[in-house]
C-alpha positions as CSV (number, residue, x, y, z in Angstrom):
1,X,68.3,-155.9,-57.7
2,X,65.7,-155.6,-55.4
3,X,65.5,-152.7,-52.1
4,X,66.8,-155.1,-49.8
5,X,70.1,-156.0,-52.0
6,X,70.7,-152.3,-52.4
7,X,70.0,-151.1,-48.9
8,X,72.7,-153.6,-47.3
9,X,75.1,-152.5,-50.6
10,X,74.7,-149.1,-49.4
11,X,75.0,-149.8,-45.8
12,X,78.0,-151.8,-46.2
13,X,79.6,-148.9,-48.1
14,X,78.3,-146.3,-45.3
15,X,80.1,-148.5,-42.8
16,X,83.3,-148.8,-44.0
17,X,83.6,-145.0,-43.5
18,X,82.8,-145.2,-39.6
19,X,85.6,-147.1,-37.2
20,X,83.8,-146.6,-34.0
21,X,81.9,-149.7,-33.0
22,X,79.6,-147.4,-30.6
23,X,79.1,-145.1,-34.4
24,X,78.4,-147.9,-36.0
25,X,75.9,-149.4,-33.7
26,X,73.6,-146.1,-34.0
27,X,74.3,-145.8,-37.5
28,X,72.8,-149.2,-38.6
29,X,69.8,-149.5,-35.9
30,X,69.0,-146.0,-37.7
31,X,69.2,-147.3,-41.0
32,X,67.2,-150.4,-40.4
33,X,64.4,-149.0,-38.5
34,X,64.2,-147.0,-42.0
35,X,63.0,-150.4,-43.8
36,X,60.9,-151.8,-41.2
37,X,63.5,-153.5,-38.9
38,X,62.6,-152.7,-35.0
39,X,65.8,-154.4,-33.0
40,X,69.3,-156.0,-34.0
41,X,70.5,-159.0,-31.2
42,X,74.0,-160.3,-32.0
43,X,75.6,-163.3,-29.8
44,X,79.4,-164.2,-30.3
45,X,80.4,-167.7,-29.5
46,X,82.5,-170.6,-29.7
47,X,81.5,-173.1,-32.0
48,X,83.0,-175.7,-31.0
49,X,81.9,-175.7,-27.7
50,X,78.9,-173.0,-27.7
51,X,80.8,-170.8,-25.2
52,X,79.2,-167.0,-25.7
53,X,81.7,-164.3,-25.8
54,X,79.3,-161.2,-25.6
55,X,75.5,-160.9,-26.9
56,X,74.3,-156.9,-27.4
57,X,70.4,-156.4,-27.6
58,X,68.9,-152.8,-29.4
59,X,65.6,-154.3,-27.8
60,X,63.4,-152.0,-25.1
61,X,65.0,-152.4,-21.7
62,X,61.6,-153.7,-20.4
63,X,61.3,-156.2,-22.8
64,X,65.0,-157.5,-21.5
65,X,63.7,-157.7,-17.8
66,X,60.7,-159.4,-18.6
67,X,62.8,-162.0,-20.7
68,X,65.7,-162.3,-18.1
69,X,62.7,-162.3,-15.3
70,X,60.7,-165.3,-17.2
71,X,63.8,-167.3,-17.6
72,X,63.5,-167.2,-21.5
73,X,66.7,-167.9,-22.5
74,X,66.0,-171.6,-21.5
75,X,63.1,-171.5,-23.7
76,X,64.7,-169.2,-26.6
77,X,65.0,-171.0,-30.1
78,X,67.3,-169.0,-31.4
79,X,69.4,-168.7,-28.8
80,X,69.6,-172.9,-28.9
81,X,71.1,-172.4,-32.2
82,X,74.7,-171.7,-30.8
83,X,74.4,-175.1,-29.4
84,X,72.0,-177.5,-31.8
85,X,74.3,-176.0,-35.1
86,X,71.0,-174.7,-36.7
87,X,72.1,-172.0,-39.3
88,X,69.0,-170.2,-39.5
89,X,65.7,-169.8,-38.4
90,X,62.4,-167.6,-38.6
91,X,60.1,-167.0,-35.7
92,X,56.8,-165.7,-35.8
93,X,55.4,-164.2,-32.4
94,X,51.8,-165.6,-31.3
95,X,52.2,-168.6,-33.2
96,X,52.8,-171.7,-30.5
97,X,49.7,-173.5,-29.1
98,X,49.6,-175.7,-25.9
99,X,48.0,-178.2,-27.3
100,X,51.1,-178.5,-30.3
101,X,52.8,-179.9,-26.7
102,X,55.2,-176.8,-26.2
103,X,56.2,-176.1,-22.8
104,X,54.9,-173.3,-20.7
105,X,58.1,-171.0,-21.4
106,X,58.0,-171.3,-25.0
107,X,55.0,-170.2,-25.3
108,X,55.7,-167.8,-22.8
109,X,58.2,-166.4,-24.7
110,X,56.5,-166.6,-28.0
111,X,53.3,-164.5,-27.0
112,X,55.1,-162.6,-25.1
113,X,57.0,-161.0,-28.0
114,X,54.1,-160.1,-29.1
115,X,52.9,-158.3,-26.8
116,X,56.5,-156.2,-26.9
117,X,56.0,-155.6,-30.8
118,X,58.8,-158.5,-32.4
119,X,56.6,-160.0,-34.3
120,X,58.7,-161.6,-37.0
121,X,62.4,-162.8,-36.2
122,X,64.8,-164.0,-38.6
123,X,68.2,-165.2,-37.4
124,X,71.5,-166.7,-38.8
125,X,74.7,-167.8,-37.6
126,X,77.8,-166.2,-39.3
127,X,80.8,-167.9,-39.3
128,X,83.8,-165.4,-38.5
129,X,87.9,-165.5,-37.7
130,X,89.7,-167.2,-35.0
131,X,86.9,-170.0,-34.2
132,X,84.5,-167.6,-33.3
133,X,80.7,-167.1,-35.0
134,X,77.9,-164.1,-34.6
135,X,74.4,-164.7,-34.2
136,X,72.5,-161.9,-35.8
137,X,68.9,-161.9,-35.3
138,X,66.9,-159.4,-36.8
139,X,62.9,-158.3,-35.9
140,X,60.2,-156.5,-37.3
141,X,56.3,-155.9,-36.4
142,X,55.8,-154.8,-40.2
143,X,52.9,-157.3,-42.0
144,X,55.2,-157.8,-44.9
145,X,58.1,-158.6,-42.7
146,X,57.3,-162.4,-43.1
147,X,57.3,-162.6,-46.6
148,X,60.8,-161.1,-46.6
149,X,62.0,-163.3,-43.7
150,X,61.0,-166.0,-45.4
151,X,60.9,-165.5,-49.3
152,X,63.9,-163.9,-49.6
153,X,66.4,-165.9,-47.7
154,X,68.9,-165.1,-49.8
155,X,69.2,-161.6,-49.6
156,X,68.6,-161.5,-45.6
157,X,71.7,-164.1,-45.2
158,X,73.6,-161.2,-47.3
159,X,72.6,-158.4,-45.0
160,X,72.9,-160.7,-41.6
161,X,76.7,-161.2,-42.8
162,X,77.0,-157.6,-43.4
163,X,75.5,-156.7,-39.9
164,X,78.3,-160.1,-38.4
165,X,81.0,-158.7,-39.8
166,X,80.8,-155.0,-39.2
167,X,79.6,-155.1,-35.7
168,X,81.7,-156.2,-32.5
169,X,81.7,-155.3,-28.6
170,X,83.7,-152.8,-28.3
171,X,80.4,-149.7,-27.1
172,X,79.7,-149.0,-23.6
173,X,77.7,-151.5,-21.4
174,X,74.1,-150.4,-21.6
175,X,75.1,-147.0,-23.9
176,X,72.0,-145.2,-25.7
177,X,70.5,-147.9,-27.3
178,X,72.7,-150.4,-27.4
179,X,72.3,-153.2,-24.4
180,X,75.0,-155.6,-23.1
181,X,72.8,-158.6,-21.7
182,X,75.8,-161.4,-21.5
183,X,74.3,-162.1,-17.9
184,X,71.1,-163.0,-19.2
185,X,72.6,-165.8,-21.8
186,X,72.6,-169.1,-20.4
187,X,75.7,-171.2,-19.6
188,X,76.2,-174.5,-19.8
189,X,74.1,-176.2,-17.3
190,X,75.9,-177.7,-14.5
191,X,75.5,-181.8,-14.0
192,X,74.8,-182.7,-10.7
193,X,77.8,-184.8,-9.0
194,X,76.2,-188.2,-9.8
195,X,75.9,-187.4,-13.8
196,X,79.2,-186.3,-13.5
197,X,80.2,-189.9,-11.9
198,X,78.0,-192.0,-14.6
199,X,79.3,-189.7,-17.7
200,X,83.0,-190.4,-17.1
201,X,82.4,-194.2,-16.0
202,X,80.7,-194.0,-19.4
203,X,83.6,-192.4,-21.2
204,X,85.7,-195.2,-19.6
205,X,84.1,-197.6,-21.8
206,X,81.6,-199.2,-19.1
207,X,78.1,-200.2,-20.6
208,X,75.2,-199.2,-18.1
209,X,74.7,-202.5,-16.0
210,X,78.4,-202.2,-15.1
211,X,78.1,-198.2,-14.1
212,X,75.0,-199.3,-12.2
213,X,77.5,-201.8,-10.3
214,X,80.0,-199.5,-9.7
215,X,77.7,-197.1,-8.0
216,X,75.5,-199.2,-6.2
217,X,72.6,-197.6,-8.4
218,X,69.6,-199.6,-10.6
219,X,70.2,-199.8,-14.7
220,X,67.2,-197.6,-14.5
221,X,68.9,-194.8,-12.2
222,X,71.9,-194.8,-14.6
223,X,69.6,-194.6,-17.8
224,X,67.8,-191.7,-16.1
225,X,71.5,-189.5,-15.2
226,X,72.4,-190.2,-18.7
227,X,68.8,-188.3,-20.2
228,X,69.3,-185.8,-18.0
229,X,72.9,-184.9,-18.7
230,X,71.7,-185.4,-22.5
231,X,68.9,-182.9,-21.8
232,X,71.2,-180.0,-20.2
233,X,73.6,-180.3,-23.0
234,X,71.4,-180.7,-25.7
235,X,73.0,-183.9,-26.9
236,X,70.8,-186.6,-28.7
237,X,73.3,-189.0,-28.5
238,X,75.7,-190.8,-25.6
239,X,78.6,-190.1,-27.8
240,X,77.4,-186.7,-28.4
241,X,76.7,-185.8,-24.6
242,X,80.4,-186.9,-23.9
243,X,82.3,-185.0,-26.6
244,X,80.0,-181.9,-25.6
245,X,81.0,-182.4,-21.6
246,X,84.8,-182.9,-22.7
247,X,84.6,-179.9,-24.8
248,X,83.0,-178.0,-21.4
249,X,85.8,-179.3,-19.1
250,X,83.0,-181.3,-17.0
251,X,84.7,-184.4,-17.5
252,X,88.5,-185.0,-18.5
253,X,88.8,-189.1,-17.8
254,X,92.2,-190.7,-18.0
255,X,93.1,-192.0,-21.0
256,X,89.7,-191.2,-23.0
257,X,91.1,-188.8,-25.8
258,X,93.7,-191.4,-26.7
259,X,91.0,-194.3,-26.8
């Protein structure tokens, strides 16, 4: 068994003799920062319908305003995978280059970790009870923090449940070290009235000419509302876009859920 398999057996056992969440926070940012790890984020959320419940960030506190400053969130890969259903990911800080066609907030973001010290990020998405999930990403600045990230998926997926399942809410906004930066996570972009107008004519059934008719609008207008509404909710589909607004509450069309 190698050092990572028996650290998050023996932090597993440590935590089952602390109740406080606030105790256990402390505890387990001290024991990681032991083997390397610099900061624990963990997001709870919806599945279903991505909905975040409450994110806590062990991060510096002017790293946080410089991400909630920049906008990041928009940008954040991780962060996307409450919505795109990506299980797991690992992100290396300094690695994006313009000319690779990223946009000017991803790499933003990506030097800009850097330059705060999270230089390797690993991150999975725990399922949990009542139709909830925890994202649980994990950094480090240490050179051999890639390898592990990377090479030993296995045994990080173990301690990222570990850290899902022990962990909640329930410590002080902003206590010690120990951040509550819900306001900083996005929410579902809102649609402007007219995508709101062409998503539930589409959800009626009506093919694009016919919407355009209905609204006095070009095929071309219509096409555009629908990639944008796409866009905002991350949907790659017209099918997909309309379950994901249903599941929002944007649109509730007569009739649709029965078609």
């Amino acid at each position: 068994m190698n050092a990572l398999s028996l650290f998050t057996l023996d932090l597993l056992e440590e935590l089952s003799l602390r109740h406080d969440d606030q105790e256990r926070w402390e505890f387990t940012l001290d024991r990681l920062n032991e083997i390397g790890f610099n900061a624990l984020n963990m997001l709870c959320f919806t599945p279903e319908t991505g909905a975040i419940h409450w994110v806590r960030s062990s991060m510096s506190k002017g790293w946080l305003n410089r991400y909630d400053s920049q906008g990041y969130a928009e940008a954040d890969p991780m962060l996307a995978q409450v919505q795109n259903g990506r299980e797991s990911l690992y992100v290396q800080a300094a690695s994006l280059r313009s000319a690779d066609g990223h946009s000017s907030k991803a790499l933003g973001l990506n030097h800009d970790l850097e330059k705060a010290g999270y230089i390797h990020l690993y991150s999975l998405v725990v399922p949990c009870p009542d139709n909830e999930a925890k994202l649980v990403v994990l950094s480090s600045d240490r050179p051999d923090a890639q390898a592990q990230m990377t090479e030993r998926q296995r045994q990080m997926r173990v301690l990222a449940t570990v850290l899902a399942t022990n962990l909640g809410s329930d410590i002080p906004s902003n206590h010690g070290r120990v951040y509550d930066i819900a306001s900083i996570a996005p929410t579902a972009p809102d649609q402007t009235p007219r995508e709101l107008q062409v998503l539930n004519l589409l959800a009626l059934g009506h093919r694009n000419d016919r919407i355009a008719e209905l609204l006095n609008l070009s095929e071309i207008t219509v096409r555009t509302h629908l990639k944008n509404a796409r866009e905002k909710l991350r949907a790659p589909t017209r099918e997909s876009v309309l379950v994901r607004a249903m599941q929002l509450g944007q649109i509730n069309p007569p009739g649709y859920r029965n078609r």
